[in-house]
N, CA and C atoms as an extended XYZ file, in Angstrom:
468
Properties=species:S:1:pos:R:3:atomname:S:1:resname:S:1:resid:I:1 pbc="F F F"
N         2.969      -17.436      -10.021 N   UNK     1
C         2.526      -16.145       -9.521 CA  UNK     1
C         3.727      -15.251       -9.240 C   UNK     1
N         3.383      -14.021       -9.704 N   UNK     2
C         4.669      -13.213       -9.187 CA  UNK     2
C         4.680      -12.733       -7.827 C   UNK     2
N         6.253      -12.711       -7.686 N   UNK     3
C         6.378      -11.927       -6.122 CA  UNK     3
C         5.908      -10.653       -5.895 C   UNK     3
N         5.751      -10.226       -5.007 N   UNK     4
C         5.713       -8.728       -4.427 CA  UNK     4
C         6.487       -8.021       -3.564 C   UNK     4
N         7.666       -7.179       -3.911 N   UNK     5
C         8.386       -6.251       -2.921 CA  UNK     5
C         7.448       -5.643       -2.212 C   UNK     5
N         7.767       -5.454       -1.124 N   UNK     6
C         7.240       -4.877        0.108 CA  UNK     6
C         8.382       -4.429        1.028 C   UNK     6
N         7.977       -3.567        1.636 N   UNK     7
C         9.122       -3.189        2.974 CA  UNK     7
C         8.835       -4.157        4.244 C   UNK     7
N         9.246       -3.974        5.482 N   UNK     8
C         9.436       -4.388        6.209 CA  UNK     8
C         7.662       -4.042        6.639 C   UNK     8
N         7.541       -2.887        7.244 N   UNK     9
C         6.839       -2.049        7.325 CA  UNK     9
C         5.071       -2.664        6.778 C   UNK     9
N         5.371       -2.395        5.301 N   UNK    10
C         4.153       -3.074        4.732 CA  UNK    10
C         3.809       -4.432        5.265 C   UNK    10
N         4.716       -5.167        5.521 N   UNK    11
C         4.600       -6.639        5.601 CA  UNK    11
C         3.724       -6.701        7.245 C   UNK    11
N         4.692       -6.411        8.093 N   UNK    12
C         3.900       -6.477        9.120 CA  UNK    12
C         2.366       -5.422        9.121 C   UNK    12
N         1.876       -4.320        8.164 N   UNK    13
C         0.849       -3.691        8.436 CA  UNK    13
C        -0.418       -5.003        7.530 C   UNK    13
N         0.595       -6.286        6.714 N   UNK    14
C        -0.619       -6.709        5.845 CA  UNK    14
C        -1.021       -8.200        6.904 C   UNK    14
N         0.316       -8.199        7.865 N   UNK    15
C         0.125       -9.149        8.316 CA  UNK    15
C        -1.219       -8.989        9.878 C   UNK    15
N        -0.439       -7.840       10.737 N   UNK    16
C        -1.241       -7.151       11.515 CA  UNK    16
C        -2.909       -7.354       10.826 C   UNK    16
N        -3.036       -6.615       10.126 N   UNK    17
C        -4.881       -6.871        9.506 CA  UNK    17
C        -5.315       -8.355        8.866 C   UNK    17
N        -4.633       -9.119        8.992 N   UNK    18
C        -4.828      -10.204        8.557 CA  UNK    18
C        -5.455      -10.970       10.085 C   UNK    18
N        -4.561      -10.660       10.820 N   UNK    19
C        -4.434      -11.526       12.336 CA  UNK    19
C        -6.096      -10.858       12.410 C   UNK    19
N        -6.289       -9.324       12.790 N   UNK    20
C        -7.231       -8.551       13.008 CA  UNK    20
C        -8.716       -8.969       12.298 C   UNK    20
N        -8.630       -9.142       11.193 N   UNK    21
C        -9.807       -9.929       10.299 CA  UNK    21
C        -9.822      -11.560       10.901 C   UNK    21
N        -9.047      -12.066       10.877 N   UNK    22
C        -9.252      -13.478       11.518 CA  UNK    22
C        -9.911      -13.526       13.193 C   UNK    22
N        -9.361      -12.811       13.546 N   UNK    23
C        -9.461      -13.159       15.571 CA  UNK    23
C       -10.394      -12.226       15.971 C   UNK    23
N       -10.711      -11.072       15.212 N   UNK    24
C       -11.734       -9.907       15.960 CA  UNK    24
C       -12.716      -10.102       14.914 C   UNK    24
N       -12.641       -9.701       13.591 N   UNK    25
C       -13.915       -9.490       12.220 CA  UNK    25
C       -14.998      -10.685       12.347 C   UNK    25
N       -13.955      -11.875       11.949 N   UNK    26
C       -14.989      -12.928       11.487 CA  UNK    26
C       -15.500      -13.686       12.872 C   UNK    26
N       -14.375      -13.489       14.124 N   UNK    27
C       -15.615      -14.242       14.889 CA  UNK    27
C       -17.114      -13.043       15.517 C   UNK    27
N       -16.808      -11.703       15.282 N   UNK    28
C       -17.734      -10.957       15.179 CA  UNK    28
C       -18.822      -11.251       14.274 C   UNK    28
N       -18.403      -11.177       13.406 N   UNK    29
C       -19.712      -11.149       12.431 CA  UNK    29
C       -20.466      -12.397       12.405 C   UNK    29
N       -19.370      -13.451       13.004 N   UNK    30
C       -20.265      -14.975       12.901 CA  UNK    30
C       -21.328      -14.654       14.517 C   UNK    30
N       -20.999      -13.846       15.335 N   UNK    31
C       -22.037      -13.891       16.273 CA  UNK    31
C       -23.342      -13.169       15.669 C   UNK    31
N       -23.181      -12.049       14.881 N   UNK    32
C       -23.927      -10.673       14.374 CA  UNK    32
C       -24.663      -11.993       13.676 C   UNK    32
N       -24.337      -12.351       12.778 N   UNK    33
C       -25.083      -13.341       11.772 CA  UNK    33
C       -25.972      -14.612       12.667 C   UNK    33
N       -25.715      -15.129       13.709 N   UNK    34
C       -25.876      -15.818       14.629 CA  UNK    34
C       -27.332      -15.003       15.044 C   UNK    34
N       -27.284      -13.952       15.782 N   UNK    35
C       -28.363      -13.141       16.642 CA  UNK    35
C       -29.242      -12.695       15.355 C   UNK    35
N       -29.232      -12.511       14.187 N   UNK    36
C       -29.807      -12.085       13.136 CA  UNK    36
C       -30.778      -12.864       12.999 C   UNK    36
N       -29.834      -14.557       12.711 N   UNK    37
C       -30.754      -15.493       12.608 CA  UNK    37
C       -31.825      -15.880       13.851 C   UNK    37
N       -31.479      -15.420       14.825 N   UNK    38
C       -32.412      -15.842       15.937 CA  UNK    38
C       -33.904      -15.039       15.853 C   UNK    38
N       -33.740      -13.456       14.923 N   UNK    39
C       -35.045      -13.196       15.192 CA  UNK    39
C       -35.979      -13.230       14.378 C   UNK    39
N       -35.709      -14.645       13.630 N   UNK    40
C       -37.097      -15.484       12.818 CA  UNK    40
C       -36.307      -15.333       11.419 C   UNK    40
N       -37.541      -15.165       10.511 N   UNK    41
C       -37.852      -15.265        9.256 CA  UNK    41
C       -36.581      -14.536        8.431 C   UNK    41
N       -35.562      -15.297        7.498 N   UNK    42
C       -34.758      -14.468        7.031 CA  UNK    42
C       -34.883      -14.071        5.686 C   UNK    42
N       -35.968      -14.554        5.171 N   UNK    43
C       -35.742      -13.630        3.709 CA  UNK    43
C       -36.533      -12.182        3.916 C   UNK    43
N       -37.316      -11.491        4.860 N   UNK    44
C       -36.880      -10.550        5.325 CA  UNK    44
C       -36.250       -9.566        6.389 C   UNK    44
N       -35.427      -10.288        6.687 N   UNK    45
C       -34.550      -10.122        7.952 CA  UNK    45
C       -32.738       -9.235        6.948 C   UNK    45
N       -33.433       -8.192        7.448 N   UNK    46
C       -32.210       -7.038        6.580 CA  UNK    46
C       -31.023       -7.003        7.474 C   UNK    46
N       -30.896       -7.335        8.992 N   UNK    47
C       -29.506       -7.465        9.610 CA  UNK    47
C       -28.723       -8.241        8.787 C   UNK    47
N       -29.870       -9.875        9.151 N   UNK    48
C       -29.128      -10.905        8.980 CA  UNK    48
C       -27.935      -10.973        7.188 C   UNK    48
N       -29.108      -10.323        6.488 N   UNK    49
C       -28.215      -10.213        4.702 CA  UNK    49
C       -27.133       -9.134        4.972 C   UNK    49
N       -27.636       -8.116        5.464 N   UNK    50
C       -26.342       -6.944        5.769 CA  UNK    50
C       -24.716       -7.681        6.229 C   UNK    50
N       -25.513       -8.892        7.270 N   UNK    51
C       -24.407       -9.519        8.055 CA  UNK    51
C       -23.552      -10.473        7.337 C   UNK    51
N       -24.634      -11.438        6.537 N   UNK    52
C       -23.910      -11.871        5.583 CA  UNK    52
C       -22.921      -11.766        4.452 C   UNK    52
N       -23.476      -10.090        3.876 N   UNK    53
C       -22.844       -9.396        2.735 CA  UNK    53
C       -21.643       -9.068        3.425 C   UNK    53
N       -21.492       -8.833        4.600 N   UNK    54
C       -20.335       -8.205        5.647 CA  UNK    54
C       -19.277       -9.482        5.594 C   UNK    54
N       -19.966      -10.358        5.926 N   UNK    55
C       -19.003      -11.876        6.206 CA  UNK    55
C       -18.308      -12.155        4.811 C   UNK    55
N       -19.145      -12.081        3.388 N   UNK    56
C       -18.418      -12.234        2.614 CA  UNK    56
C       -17.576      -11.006        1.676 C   UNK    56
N       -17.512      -10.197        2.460 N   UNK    57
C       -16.131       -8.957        2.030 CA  UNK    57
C       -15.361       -9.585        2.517 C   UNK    57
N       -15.404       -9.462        4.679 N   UNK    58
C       -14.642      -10.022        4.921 CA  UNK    58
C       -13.287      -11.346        4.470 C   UNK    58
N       -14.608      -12.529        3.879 N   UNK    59
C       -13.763      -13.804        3.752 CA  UNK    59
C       -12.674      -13.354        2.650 C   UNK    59
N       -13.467      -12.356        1.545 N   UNK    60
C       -12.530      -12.102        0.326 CA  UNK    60
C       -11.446      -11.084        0.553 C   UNK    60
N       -11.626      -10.276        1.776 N   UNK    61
C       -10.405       -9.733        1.979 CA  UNK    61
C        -9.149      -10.237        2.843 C   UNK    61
N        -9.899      -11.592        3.517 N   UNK    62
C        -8.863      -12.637        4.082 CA  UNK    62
C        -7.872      -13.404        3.254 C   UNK    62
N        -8.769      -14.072        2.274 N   UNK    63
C        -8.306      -14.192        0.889 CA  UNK    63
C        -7.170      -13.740        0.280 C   UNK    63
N        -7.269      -12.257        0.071 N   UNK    64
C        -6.565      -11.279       -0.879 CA  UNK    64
C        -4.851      -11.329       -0.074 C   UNK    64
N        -5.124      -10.689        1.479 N   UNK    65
C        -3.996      -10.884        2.601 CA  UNK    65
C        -3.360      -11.923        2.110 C   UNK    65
N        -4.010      -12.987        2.460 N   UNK    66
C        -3.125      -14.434        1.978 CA  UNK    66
C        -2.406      -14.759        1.420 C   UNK    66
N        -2.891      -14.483       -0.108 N   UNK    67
C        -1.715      -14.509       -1.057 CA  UNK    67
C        -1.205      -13.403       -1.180 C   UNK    67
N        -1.509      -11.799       -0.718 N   UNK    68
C        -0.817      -10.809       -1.035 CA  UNK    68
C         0.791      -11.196        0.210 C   UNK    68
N         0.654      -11.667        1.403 N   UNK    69
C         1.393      -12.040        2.210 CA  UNK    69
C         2.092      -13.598        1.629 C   UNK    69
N         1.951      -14.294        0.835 N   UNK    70
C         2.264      -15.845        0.444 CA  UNK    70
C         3.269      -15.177       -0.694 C   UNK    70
N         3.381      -13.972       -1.379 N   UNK    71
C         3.911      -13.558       -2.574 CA  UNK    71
C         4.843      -12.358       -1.993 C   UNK    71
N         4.645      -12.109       -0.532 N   UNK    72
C         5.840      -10.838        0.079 CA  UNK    72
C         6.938      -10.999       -0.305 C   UNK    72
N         8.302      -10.667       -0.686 N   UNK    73
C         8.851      -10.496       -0.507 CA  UNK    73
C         9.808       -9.076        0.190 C   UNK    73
N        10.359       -9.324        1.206 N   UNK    74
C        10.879       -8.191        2.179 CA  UNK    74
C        12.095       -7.394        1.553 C   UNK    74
N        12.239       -5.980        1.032 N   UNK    75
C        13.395       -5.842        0.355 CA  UNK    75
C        13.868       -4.748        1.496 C   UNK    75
N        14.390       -4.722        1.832 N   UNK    76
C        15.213       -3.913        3.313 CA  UNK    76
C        16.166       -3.124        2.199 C   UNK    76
N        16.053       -1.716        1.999 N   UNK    77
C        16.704       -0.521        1.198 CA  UNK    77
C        17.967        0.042        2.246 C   UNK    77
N        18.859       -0.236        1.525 N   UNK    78
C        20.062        0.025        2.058 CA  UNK    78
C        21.175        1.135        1.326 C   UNK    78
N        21.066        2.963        1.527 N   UNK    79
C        21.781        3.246        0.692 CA  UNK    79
C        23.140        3.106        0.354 C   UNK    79
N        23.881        2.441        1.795 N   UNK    80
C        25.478        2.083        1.442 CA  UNK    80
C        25.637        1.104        0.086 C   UNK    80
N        24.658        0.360        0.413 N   UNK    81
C        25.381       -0.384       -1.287 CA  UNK    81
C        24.508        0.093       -2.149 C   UNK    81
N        24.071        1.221       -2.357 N   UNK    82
C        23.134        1.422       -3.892 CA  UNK    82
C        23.878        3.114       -3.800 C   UNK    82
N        24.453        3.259       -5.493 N   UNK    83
C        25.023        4.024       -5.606 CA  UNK    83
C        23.216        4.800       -6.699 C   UNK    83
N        22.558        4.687       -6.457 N   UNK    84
C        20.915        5.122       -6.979 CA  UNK    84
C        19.590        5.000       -6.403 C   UNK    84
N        18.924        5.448       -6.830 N   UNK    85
C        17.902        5.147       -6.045 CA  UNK    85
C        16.772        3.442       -6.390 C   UNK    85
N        16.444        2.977       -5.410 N   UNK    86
C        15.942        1.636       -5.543 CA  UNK    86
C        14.406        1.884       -4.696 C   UNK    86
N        13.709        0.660       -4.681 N   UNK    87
C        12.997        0.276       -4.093 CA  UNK    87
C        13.212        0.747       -2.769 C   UNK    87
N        12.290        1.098       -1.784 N   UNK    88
C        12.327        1.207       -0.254 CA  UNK    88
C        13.100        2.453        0.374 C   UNK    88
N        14.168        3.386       -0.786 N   UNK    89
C        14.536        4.709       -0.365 CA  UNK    89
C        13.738        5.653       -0.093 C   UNK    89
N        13.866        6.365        0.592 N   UNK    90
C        13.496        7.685        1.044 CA  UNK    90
C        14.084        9.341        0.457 C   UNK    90
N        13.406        9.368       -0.534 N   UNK    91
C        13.835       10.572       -1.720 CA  UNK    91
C        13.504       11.651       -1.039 C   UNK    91
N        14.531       13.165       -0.587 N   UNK    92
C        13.772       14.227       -0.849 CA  UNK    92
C        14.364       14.849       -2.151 C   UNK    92
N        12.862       15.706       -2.423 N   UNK    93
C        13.304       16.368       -3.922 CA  UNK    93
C        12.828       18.080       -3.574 C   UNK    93
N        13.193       18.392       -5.137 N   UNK    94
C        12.896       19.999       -5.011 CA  UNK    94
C        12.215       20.126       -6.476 C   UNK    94
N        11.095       20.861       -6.557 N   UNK    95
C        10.779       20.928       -7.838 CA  UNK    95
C        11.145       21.646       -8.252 C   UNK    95
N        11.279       21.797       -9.681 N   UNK    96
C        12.495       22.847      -10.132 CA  UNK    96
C        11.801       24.017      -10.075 C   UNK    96
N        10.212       23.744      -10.926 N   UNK    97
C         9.453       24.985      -11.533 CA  UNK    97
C         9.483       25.830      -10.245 C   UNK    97
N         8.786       25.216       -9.273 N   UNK    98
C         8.076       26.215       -7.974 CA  UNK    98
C         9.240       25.824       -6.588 C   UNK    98
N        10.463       25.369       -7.024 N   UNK    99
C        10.872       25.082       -5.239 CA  UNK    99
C        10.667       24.323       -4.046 C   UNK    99
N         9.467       23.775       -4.378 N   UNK   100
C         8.750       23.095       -3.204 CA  UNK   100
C         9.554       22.079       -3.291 C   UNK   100
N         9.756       21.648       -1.963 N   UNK   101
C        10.531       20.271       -1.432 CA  UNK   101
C         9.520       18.876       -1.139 C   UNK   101
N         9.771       18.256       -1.464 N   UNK   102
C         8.668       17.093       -0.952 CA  UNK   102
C         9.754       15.730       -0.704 C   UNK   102
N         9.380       14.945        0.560 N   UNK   103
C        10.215       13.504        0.404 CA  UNK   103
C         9.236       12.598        0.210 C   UNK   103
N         9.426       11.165        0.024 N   UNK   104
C         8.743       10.270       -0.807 CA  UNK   104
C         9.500        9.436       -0.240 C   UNK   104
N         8.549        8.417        0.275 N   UNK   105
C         9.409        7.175        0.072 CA  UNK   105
C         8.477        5.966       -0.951 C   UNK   105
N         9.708        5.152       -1.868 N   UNK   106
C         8.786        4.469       -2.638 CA  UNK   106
C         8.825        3.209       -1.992 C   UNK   106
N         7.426        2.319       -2.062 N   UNK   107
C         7.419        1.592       -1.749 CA  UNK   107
C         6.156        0.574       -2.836 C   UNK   107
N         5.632       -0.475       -2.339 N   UNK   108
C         4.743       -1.184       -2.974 CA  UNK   108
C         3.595       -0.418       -3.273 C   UNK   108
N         2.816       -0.954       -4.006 N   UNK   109
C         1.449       -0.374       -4.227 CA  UNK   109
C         0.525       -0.757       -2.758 C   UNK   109
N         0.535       -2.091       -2.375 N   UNK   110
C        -0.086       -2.209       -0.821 CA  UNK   110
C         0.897       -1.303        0.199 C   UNK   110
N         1.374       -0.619        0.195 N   UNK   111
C         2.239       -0.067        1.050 CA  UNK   111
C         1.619        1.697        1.078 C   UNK   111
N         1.111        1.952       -0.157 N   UNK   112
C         0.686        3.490       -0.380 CA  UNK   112
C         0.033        4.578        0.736 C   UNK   112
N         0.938        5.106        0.947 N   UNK   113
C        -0.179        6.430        2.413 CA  UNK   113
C         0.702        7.776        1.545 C   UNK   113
N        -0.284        8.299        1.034 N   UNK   114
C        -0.016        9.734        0.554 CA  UNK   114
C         0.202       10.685        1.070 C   UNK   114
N        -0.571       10.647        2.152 N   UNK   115
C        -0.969       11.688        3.143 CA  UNK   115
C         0.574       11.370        3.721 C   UNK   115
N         1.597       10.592        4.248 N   UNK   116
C         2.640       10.251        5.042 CA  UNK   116
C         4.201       10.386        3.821 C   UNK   116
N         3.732       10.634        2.540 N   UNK   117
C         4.712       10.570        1.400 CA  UNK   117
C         5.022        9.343        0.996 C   UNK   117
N         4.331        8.138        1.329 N   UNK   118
C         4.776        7.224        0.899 CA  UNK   118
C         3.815        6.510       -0.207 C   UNK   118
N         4.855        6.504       -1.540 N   UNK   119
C         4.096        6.296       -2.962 CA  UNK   119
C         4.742        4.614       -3.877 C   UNK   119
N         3.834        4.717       -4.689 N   UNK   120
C         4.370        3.707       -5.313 CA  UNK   120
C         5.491        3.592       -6.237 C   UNK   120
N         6.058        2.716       -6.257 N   UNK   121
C         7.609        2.932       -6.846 CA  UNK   121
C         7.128        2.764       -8.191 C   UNK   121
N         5.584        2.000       -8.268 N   UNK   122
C         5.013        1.941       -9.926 CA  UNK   122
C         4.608        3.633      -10.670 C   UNK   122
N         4.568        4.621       -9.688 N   UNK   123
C         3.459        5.592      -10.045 CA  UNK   123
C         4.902        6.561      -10.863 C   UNK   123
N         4.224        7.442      -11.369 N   UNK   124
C         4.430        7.984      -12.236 CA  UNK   124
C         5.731        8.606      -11.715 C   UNK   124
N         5.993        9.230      -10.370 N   UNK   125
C         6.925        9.719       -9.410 CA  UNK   125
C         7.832        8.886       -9.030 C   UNK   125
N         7.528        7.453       -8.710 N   UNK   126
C         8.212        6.333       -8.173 CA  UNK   126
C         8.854        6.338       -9.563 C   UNK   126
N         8.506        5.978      -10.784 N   UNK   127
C         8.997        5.508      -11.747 CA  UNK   127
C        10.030        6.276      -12.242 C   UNK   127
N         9.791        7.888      -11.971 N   UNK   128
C        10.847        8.762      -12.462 CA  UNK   128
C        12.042        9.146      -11.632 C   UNK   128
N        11.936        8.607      -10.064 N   UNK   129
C        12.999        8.748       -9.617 CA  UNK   129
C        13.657        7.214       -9.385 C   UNK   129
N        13.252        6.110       -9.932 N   UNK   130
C        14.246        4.696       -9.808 CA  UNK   130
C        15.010        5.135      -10.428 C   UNK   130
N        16.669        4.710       -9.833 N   UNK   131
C        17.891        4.377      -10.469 CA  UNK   131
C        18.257        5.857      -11.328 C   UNK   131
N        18.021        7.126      -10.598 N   UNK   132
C        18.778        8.151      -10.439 CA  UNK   132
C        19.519        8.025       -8.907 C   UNK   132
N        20.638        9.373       -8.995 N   UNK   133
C        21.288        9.725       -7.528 CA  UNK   133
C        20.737       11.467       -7.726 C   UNK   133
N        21.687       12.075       -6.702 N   UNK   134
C        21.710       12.974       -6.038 CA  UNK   134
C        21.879       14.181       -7.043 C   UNK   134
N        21.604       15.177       -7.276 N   UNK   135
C        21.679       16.057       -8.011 CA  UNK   135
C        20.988       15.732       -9.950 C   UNK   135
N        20.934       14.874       -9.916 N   UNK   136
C        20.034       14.789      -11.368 CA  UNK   136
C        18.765       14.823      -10.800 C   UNK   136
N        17.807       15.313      -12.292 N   UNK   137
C        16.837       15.738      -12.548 CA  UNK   137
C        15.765       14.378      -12.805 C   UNK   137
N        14.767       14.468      -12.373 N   UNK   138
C        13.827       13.163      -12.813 CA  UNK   138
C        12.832       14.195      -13.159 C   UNK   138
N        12.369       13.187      -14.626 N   UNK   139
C        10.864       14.463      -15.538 CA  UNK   139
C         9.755       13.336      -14.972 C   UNK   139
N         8.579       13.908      -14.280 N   UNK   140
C         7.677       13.061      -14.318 CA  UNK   140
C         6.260       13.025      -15.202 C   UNK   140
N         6.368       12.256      -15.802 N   UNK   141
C         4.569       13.001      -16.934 CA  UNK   141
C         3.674       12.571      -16.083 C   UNK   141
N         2.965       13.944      -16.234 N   UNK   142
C         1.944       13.404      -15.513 CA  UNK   142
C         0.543       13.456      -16.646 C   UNK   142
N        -0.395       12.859      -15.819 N   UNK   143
C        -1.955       12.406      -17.155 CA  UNK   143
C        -2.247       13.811      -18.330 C   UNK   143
N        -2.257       14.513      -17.700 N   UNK   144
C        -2.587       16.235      -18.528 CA  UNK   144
C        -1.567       16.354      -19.514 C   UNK   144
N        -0.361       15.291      -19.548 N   UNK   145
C         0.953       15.698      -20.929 CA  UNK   145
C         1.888       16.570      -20.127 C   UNK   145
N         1.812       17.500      -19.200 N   UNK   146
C         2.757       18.020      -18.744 CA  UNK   146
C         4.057       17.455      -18.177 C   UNK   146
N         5.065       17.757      -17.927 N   UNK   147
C         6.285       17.417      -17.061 CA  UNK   147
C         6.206       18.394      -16.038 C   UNK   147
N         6.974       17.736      -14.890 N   UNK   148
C         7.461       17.876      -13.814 CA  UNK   148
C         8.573       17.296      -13.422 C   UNK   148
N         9.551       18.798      -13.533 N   UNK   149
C        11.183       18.176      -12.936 CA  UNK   149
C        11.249       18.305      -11.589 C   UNK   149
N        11.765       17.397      -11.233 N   UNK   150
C        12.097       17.322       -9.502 CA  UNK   150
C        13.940       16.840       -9.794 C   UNK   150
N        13.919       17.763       -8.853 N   UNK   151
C        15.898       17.851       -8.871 CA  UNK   151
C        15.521       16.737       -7.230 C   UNK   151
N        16.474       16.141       -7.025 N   UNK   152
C        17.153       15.165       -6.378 CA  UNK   152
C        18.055       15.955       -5.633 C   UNK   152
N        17.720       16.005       -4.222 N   UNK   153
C        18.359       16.336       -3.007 CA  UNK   153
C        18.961       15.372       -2.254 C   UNK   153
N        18.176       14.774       -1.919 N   UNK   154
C        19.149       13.068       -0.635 CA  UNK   154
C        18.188       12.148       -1.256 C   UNK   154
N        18.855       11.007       -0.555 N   UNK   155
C        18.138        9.665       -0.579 CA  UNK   155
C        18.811        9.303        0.624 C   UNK   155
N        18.062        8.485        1.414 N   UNK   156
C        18.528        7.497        2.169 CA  UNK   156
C        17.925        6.391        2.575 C   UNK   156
């Protein structure tokens, strides 16, 4: 199985919901499923299947944690020794066309919050600024065929 880079960050947010699904979710739902069954007849008893269908997301997203956490690896981004950009930096850029500034930090695909700038180092943006520096240009294609240059301001 392959590894997975992750930040620091990600690791403890996959580990945090892991603990959270184990110690709060499932002994919840095993009571919900519990009181379901108490009020009789379950092949039409719509809590009790709701509760069940609930228990088994749950188990499969306990699951997923598991090995997504069994395959972490922690890459701690350090710009003193990277003369480019890597995994776990914090890019701001400028687009060339319109000016707009945006920072980014790339990180894993389980790591993704858009809304906070933080993208995947797989996505189309992540991919066009790995292993540039400071003042070059990264083209990003995006789905429509177009480019988008983003000039390279800092990293850190």
């Amino acid at each position: 199985m392959e590894n997975i880079p992750v930040t620091q960050e990600t690791y403890d947010q996959l580990v945090q919901e892991l603990e959270n699904l184990k110690k709060v979710e499932r002994p919840r739902i095993i009571t919900e499923i519990a009181d379901a069954r108490a009020q009789g007849d379950l092949k039409e008893n719509a809590e009790y299947h709701a509760a069940k269908d609930r228990q088994g997301e749950i188990e499969s997203r306990i699951h997923y944690l598991e090995d997504k956490i069994a395959r972490s690896v922690i890459i701690a981004y350090d710009p003193s020794k990277s003369e480019t950009i890597k995994f776990g930096a914090t890019v701001d850029v400028k687009n060339v066309k319109t000016g707009k500034k945006s920072t980014y930090q790339l990180v894993s695909p389980e790591g993704v919050d858009p809304i906070n700038g933080k993208i995947s180092f797989k996505s189309p943006i992540g991919e066009a600024l790995l292993g540039k520096t400071r003042g070059e240009i990264a083209e990003v294609k995006l789905p429509n065929g177009n480019v988008n240059q983003l000039e390279i301001i800092d990293y850190r």
